[in-house]
C-alpha positions, 0 to 999 in steps of 0.5 A: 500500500504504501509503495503505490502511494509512493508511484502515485506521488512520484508520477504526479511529480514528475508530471508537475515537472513536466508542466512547470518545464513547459510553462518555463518555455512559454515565459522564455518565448514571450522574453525574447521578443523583447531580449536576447536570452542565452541558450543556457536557460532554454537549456535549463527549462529541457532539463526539468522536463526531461527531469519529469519524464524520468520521474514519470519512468521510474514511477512506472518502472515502480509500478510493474514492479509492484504488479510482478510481485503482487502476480508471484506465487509464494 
């Protein structure tokens, strides 16, 4: 039981990662109408958003694995 609260939280992180990432982008874009940014903050916004997908792998690696064992027999 608290395994799958542990994959649920860890996959609803990894998704608010993934929005924040996207959200951080969508900031950058309207600033550079105005400004030229260097390329390291755009780096930074992919990195969260590759940071949430593999928050969202290891949940679901989390979750077959629970699934494995919950299907072995004793």
């Amino acid at each position: 039981m608290v395994t799958s609260v542990l994959v649920w939280l860890i996959a609803i992180l990894g998704l608010i990662m993934i929005v924040g990432g996207i959200w951080g982008l969508v900031i950058l874009w309207n600033q550079t109408a105005w400004t030229r940014l260097p390329l390291r903050y755009y780096g930074m916004t992919i990195g969260m958003i590759c940071g949430g997908f593999a928050m969202w792998g290891i949940a679901q690696g989390l979750r077959l694995l629970l699934l494995i064992l919950a299907n072995v027999p004793p």
